[in-house]
C-alpha positions as CSV (number, residue, x, y, z in Angstrom):
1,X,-15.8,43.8,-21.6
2,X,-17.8,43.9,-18.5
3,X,-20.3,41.4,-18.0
4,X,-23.3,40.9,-14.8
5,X,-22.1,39.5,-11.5
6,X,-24.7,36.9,-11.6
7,X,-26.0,36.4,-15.0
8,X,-29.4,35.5,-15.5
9,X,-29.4,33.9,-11.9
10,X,-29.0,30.8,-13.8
11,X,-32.8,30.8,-14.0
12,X,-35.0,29.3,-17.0
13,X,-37.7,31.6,-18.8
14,X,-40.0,30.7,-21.7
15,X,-41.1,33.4,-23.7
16,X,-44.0,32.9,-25.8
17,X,-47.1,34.9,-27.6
18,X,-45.4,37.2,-29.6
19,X,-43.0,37.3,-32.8
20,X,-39.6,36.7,-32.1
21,X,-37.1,37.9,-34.8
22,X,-34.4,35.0,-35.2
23,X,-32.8,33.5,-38.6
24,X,-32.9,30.4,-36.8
25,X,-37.0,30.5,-37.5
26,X,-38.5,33.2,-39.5
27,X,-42.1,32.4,-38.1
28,X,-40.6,31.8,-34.6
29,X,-43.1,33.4,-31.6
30,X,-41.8,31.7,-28.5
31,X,-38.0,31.8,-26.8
32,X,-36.3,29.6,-24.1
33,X,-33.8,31.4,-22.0
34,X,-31.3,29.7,-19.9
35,X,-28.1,30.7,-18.1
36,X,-27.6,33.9,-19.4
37,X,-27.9,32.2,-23.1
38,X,-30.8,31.3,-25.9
39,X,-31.5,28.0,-25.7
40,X,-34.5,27.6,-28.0
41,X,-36.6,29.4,-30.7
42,X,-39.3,27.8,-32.1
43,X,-43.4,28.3,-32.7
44,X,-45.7,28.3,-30.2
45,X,-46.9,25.0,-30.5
46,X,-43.6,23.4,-29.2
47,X,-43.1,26.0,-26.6
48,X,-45.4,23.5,-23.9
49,X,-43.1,20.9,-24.1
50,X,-41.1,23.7,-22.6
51,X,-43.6,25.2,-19.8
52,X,-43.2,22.7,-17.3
53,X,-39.4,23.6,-16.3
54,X,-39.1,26.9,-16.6
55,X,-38.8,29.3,-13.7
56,X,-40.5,31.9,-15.2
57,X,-43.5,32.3,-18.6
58,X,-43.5,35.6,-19.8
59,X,-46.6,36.3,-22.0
60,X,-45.7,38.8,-24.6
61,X,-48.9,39.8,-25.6
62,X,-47.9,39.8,-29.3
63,X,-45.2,41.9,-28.9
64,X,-42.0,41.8,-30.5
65,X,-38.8,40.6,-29.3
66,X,-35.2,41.1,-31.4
67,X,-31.8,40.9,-30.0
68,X,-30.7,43.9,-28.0
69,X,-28.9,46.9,-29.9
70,X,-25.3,47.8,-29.2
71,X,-24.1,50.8,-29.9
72,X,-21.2,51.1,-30.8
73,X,-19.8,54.7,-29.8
74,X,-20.8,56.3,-27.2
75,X,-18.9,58.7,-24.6
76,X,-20.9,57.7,-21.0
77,X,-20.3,60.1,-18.8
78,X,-20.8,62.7,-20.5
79,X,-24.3,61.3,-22.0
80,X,-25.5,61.2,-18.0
81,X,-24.6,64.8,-17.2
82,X,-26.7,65.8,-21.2
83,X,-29.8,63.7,-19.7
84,X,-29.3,65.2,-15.8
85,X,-28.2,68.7,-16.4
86,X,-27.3,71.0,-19.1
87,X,-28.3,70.3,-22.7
88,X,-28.8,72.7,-25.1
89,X,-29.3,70.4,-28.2
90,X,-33.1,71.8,-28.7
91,X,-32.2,75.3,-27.8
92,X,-33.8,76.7,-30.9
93,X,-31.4,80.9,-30.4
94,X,-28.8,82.1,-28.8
95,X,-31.3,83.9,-26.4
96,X,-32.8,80.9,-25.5
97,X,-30.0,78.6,-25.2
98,X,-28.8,81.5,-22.5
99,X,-32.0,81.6,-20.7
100,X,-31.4,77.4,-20.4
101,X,-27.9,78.4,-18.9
102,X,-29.0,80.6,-16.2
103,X,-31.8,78.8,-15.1
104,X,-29.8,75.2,-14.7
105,X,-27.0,77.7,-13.0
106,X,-30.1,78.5,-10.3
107,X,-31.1,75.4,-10.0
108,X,-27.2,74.0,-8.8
109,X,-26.1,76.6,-6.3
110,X,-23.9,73.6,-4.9
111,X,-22.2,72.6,-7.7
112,X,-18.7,73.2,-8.1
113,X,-18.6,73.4,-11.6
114,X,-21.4,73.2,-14.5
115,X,-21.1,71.1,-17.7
116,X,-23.2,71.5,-20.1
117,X,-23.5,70.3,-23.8
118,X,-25.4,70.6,-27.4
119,X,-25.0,74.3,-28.5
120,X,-24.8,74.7,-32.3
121,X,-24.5,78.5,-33.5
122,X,-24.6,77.3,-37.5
123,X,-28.5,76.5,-36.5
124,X,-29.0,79.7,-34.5
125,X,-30.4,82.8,-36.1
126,X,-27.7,84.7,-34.1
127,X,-25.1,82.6,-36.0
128,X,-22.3,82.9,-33.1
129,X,-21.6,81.1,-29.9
130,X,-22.0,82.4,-26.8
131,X,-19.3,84.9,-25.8
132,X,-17.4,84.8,-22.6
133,X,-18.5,87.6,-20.6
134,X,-22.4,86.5,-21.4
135,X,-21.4,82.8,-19.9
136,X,-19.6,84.7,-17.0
137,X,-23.1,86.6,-16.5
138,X,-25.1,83.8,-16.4
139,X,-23.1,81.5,-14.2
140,X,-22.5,84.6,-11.4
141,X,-18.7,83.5,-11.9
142,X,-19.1,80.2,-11.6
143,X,-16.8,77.3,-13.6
144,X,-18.8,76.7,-16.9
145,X,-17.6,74.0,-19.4
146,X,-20.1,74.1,-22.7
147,X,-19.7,71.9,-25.8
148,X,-20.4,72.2,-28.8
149,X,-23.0,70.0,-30.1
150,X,-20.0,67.5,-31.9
151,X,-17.4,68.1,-28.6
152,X,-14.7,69.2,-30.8
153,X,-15.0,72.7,-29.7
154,X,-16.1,74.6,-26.3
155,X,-17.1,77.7,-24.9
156,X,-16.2,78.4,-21.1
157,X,-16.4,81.0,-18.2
158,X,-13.3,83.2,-16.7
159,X,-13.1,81.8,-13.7
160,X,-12.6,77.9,-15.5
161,X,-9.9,79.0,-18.0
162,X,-8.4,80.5,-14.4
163,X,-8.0,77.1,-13.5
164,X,-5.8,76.4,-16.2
165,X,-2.3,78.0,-15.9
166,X,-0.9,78.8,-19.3
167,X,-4.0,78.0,-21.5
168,X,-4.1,80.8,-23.1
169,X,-0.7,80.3,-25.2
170,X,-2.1,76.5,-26.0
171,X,-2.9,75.9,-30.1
172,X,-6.6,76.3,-30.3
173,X,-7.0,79.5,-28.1
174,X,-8.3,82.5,-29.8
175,X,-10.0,85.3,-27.7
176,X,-13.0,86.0,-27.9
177,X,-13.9,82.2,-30.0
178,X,-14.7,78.8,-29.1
179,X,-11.9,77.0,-27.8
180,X,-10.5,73.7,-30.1
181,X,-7.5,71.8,-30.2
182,X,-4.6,71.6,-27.0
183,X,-6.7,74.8,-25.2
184,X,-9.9,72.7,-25.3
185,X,-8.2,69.1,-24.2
186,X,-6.5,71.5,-21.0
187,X,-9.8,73.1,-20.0
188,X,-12.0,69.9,-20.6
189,X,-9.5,67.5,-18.0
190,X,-9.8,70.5,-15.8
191,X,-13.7,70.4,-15.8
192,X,-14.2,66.8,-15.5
193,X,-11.4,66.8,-12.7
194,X,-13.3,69.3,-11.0
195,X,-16.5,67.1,-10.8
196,X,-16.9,64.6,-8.1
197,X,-16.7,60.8,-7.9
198,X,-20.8,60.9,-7.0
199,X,-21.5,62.9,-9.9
200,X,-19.4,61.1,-12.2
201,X,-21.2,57.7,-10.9
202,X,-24.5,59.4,-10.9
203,X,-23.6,60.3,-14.6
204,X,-22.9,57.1,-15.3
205,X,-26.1,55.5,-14.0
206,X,-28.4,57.6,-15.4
207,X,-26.6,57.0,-18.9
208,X,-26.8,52.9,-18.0
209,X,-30.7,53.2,-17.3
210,X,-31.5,55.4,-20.3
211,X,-29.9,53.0,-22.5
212,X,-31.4,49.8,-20.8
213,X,-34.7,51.9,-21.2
214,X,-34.2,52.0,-24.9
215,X,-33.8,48.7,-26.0
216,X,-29.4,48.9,-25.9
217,X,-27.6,46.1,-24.4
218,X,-24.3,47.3,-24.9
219,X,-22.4,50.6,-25.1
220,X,-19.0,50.9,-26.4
221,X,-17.2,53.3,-24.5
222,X,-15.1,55.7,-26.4
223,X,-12.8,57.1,-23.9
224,X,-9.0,58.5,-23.6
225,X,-6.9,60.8,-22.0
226,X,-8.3,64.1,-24.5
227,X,-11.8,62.9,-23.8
228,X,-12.1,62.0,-20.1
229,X,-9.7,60.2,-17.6
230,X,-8.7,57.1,-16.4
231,X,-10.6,57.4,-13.5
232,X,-13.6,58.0,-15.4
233,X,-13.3,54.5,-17.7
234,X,-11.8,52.4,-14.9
235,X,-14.7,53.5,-12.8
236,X,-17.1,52.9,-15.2
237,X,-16.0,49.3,-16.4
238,X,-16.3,48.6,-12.1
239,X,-19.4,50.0,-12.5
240,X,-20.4,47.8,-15.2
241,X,-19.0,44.7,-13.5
242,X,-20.5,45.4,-10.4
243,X,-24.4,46.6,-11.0
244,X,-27.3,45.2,-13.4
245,X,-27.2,47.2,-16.9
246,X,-25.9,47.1,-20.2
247,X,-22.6,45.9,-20.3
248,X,-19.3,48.1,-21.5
249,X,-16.8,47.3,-23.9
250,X,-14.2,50.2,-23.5
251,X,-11.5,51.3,-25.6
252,X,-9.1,54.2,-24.9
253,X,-7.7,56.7,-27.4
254,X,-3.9,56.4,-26.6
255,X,-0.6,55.6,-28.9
256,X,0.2,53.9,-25.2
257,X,-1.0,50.4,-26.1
258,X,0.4,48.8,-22.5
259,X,-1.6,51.7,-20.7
260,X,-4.9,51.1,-22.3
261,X,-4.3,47.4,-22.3
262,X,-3.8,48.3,-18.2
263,X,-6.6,50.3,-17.8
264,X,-8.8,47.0,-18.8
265,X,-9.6,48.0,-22.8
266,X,-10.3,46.0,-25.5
267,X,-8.5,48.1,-28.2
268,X,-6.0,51.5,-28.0
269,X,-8.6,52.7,-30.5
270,X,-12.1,54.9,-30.5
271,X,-11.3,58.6,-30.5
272,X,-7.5,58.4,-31.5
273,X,-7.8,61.6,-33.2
274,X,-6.8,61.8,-37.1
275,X,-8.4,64.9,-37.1
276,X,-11.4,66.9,-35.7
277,X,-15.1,67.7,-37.1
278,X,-17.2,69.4,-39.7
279,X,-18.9,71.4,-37.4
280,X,-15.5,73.0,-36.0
281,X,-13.8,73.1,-39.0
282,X,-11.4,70.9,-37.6
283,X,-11.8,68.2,-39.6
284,X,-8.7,67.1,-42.3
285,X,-9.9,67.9,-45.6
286,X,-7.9,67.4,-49.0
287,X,-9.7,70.9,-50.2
288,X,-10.5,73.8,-48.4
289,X,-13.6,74.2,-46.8
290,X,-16.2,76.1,-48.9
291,X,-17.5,78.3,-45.9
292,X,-13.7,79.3,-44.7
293,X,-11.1,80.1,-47.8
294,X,-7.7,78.2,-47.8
295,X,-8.6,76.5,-44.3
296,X,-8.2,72.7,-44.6
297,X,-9.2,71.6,-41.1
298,X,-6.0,69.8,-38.1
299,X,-4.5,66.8,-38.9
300,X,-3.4,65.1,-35.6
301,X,-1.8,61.8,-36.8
302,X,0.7,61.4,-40.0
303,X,0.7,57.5,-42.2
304,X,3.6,57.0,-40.5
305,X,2.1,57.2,-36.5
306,X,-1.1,55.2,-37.8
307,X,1.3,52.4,-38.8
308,X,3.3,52.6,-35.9
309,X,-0.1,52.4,-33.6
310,X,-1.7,49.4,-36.0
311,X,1.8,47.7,-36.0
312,X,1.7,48.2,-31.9
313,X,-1.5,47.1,-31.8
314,X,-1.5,43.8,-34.1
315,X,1.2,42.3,-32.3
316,X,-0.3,43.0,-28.5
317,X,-3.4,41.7,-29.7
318,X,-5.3,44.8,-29.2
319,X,-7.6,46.4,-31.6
320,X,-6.4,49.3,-33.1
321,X,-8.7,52.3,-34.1
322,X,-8.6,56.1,-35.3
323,X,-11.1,59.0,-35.6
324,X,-11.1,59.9,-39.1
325,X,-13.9,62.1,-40.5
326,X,-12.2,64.2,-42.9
327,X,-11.3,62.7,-46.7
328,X,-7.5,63.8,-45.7
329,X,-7.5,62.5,-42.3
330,X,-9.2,59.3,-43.7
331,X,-6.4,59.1,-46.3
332,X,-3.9,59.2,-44.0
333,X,-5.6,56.0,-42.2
334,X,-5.5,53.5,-44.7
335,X,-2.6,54.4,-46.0
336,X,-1.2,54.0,-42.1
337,X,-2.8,50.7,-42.3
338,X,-1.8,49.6,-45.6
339,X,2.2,50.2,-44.3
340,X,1.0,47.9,-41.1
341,X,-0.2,45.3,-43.5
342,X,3.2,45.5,-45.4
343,X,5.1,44.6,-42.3
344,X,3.0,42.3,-40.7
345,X,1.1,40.7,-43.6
346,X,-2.6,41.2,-45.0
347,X,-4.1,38.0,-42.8
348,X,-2.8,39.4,-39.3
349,X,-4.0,42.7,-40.1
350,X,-7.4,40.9,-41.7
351,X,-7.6,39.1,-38.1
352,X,-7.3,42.3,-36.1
353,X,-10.8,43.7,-36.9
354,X,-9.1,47.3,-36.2
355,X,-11.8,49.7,-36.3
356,X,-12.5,53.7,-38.1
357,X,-14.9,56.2,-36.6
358,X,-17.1,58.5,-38.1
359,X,-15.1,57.7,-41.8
360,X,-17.7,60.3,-43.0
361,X,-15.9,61.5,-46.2
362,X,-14.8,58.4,-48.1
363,X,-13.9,58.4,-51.7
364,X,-13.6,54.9,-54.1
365,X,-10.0,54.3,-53.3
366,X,-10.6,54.6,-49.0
367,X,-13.7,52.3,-49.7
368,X,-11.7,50.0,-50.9
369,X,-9.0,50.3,-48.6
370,X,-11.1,49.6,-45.9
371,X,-12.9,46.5,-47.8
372,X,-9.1,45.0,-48.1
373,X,-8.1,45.5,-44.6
374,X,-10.8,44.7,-43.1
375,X,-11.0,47.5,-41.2
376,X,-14.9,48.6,-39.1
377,X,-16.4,50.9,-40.1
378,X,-17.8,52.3,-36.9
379,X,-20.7,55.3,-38.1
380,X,-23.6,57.0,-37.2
381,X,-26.3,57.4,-39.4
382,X,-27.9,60.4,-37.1
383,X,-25.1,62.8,-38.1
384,X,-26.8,62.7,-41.4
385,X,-30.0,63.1,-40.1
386,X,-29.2,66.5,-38.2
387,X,-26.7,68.0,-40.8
388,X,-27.4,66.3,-44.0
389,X,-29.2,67.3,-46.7
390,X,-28.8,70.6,-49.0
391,X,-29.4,73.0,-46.5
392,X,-28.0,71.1,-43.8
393,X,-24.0,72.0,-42.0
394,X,-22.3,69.7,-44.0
395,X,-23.8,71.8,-47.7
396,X,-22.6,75.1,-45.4
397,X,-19.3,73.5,-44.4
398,X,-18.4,71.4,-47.6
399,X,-21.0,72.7,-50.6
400,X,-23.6,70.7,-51.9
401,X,-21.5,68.4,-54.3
402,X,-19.0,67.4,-51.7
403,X,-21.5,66.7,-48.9
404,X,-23.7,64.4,-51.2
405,X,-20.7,62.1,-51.1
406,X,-21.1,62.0,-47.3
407,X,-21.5,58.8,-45.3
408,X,-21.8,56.7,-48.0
409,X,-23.4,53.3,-46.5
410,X,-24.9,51.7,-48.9
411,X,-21.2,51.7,-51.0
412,X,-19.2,50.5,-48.3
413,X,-21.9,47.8,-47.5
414,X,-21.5,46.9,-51.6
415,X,-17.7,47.0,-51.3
416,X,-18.2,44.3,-48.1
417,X,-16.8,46.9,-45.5
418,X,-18.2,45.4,-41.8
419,X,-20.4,48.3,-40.2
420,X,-21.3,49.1,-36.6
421,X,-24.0,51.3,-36.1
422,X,-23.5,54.0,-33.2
423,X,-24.8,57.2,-31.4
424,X,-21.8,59.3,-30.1
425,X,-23.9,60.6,-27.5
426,X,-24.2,63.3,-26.1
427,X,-23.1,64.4,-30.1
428,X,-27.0,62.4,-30.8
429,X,-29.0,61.1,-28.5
430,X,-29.0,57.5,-27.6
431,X,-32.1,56.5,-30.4
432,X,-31.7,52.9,-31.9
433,X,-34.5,52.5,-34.1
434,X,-33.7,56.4,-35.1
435,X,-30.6,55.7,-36.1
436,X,-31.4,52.3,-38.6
437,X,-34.2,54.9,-39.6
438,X,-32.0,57.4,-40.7
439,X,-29.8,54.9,-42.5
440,X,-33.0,53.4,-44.0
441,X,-33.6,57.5,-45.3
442,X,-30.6,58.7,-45.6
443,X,-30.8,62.2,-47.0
444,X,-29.2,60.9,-50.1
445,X,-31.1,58.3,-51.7
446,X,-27.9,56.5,-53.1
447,X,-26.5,56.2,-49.8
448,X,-29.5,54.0,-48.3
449,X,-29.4,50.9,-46.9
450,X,-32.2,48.4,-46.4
451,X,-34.2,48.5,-42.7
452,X,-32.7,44.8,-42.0
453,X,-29.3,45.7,-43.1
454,X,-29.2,48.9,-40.9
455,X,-30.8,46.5,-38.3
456,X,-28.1,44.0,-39.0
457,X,-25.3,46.7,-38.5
458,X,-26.6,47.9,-35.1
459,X,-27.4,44.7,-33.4
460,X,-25.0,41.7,-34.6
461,X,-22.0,44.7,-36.5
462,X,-21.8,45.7,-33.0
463,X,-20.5,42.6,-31.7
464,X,-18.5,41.8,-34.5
465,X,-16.7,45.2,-34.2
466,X,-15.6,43.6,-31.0
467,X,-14.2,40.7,-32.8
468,X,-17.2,38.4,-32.0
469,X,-19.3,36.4,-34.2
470,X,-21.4,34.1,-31.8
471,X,-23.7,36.8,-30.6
472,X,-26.4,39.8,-31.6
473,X,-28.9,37.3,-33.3
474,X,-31.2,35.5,-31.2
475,X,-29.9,31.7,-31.7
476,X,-29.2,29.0,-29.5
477,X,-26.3,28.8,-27.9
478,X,-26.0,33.1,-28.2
479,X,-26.1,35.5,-24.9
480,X,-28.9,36.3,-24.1
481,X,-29.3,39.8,-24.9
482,X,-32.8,40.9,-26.6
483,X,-35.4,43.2,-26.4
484,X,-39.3,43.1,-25.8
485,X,-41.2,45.8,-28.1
486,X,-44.5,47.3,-28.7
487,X,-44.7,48.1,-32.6
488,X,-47.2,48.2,-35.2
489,X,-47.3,45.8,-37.8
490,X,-44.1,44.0,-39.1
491,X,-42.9,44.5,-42.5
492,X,-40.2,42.1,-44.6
493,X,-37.6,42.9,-46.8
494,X,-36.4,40.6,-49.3
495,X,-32.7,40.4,-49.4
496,X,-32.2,42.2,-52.6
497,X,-35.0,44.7,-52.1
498,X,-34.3,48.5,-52.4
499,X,-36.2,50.8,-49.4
500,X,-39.0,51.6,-51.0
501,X,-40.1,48.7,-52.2
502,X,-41.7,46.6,-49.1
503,X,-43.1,43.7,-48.7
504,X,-45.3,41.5,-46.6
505,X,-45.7,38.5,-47.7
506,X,-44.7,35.7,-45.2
507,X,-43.6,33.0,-47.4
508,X,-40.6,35.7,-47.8
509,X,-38.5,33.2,-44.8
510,X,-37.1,36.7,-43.4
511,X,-38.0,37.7,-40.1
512,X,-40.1,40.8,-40.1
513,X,-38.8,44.3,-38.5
514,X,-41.3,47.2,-37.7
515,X,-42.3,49.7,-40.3
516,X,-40.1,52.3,-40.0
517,X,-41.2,54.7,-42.8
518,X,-40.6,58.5,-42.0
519,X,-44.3,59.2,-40.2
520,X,-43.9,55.7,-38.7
521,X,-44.1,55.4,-34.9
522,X,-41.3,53.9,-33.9
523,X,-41.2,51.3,-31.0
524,X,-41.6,51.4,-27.5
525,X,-39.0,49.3,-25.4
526,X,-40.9,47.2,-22.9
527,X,-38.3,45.2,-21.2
528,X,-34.2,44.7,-22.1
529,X,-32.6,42.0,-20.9
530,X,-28.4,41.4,-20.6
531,X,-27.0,38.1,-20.6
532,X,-30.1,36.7,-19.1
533,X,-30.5,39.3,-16.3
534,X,-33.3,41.8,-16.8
535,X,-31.9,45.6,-17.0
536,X,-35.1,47.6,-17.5
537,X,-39.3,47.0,-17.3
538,X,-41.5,49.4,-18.6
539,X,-44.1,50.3,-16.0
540,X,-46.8,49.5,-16.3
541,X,-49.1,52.4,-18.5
């Protein structure tokens, strides 16, 4: 886990004026930081017996503060080059998306390769992704690497397939269609090996700051050697270690668990891949997909290799970790992990806090599986926001009955499953207060959570996923790692109150969140702030 150089430069500063959301004091509205840590919460009338030896008052102006949000899945790199070059995630046709691609080819006549992201044909009236020869077109020739909007699938240019010998007999090659599987892994370490240490860092900046910007004190970086490359998570961790910003926890997808314990990661886990996605049809379902007859998706790890991994894992001390997203590739997860637990016991497996990602189609039996083990459940809410719903993808892909059962939050939450909100940017953008809202709403009412739970899962879930309970609540004795926001008036939830049913009433003892009802304006990060050290200020407007 990387962590700032010099954190909070060991200086004193009083917060006060505003409302500061801490369970230590539901009516608390001023904070004392020092050494990187919270070291009081209180009201504002005790907050002068603080003035005097502080190094710095900030008046919040009634303004909110809460602990800064992790999230808990997120691919860096890759979400710098979607904010500074190609992203086609609003591109509304086919027609536009290519006009996007030939004007961001233009604008980089230096670049040795593009990389672009976001396309998503099942929302295009042309209902197809762009074809080779178009790309080739476009790009005069150039390189071109395009993902799909969920990564799992890719559309390139001639003259980047020419720089991989032999891709053309991988799995996952068709002419003519989207690359997937072994073809897309060959072409995507070609791209990214292509680009150049200052775009990379550039990448990797503008990703930092954007979070920062947005309220997120920590990413957890999801990478591995099908995703990105060594070089690109060792550099990023330095990165981390060495500049202000939020900090990185990093795990890397490898059965290797000595390499990814070398390369400096917490866990052999993230995007091990049980399977692939939805979108791509690459996901491990038990029953065929309702859009495709008799396909069933790619199932990439067996029971037998998950148990092998959690086994590996458990006993190096390392966190172990899968993508699962289809009901069959989820299946074949637990029952991986229930074989580990036979070997090495329930308690040690318990202790591990290994982690799932996505875990989108659950059933009873894999809810409870996950409740017993212990196992994170590491999901983003804004998956069901974009393809949710009975007209979304996921009604397309799976029918209507099979995708109301779809990220099912509010029964692993029941069931005591630990959850860690994330983004998977560049798959969604980087949007904290989107993402609780989208739990809060979820397009099926039965799957809803309450705001404070969702709140819960993306601040303090985060740093649990990470096997640590001391922080993500603004306490003292906690890092100091909150946020400063400009919202509209606070609302409360009771603990046992369903989503629609709000209240305001103070004498509640819960600290209040903002209102984020759909309509709602959501909040405006004014200052972040990372183990003391401030990472981002709003200018001044």
């Amino acid at each position: 886990m990387s962590e700032s150089l010099n954190p909070g430069e060991h200086r004193t500063v009083l917060l006060r004026g505003g409302e500061v959301h801490s369970p230590a004091d539901p009516f608390a509205t001023a904070m004392v930081v020092e050494r990187g840590h919270i070291a009081w919460v209180g009201e504002e009338g005790a907050a002068d017996a603080f003035a005097a030896g502080v190094d710095e008052v900030i008046d919040l102006e009634g303004a909110l503060v809460t602990p800064a949000f992790v999230d808990a899945h997120v691919h860096t790199t890759a979400t710098g080059f979607a904010l500074t070059g190609l992203d086609l995630s609003a591109a509304a046709s086919l027609a536009e998306a290519a006009e996007l691609i030939r004007a961001h080819a233009a604008a980089r006549p230096g670049d040795r390769i593009l990389i672009g992201h976001g396309w998503d044909a099942s929302r295009w009236p042309e209902r197809r992704a762009p074809r080779r020869d178009e790309l080739d077109g476009l790009t005069g020739g150039r390189p071109l690497y395009l993902t799909r909007i969920d990564v799992h699938s890719a559309v390139v240019t001639t003259a980047l397939l020419d720089l991989v010998p032999g891709v053309r007999d991988l799995d996952g090659f068709r002419d003519g269609e989207p690359l997937t599987g072994d073809a897309h892994h060959a072409v995507r370490a070609a791209a990214f090996a292509a680009v150049s240490p200052e775009q990379r860092t550039g990448a990797q900046r503008a990703a930092r700051a954007h979070a920062a910007s947005l309220g997120i004190g920590t990413l957890h970086e999801c990478g591995g050697p099908q995703i990105s490359s060594e070089d690109d998570f060792t550099g990023l961790l330095d990165l981390a270690r060495s500049e202000p910003g939020p900090r990185i926890v990093g795990y890397w997808a490898d059965l290797d668990v000595e390499r990814a314990r070398a390369l400096g990661a917490l866990g052999a886990a993230g995007d091990l891949f049980a399977d692939g996605s939805l979108g791509s049809h690459t996901a491990c379902l038990h029953e065929p997909y309702a859009d495709s007859a008799g396909l069933t998706g790619s199932a990439h790890l067996d029971a037998d290799t998950v148990a092998a991994h959690v086994v590996a894992c458990t006993e190096a001390g390392l966190q172990a970790g899968f993508h699962a997203i289809g009901d069959a590739a989820v299946t074949a997860v637990t029952d991986g992990v229930r074989a580990a637990a036979e070997k090495l016991g329930l308690a040690r497996i318990r202790a591990a806090r290994h982690r799932v990602e996505h875990a989108e189609m659950l059933t009873p039996e894999t809810i409870a599986a996950f409740a017993e083990f212990g196992l994170t459940a590491s999901v983003q809410p804004a998956f069901d926001a974009l393809w949710g719903g009975e007209e979304g993808m996921y009604a397309e892909r799976l029918g209507a009955e099979r995708a109301r059962t779809l990220n099912p939050y509010a029964a692993l939450l029941r069931a005591g499953v630990p959850l860690a909100f994330g983004s998977d940017s560049p798959v969604t953008p980087l949007d904290p207060w989107g993402t609780v809202r989208a739990a809060a709403f979820h397009r099926t009412p039965e799957h809803r959570v309450s705001v404070r739970a969702a709140f819960t899962a993306h601040t303090r879930g985060g740093w649990r996923a990470t096997g640590r309970d001391d922080a993500g609540t603004l306490v003292p004795g906690a890092p100091a790692d909150y946020a400063v926001w400009r919202t509209g008036d606070l609302v409360v939830q009771a603990p046992d109150d369903r989503v629609a049913r709000w209240s305001t009433d103070p004498r509640s003892g819960t600290p209040g969140l903002p209102d984020l009802s759909p309509g709602a304006d959501l909040p405006v990060c004014l200052r972040t702030v990372v183990h003391g050290q401030t990472v981002f200020v709003r200018p001044n407007e």
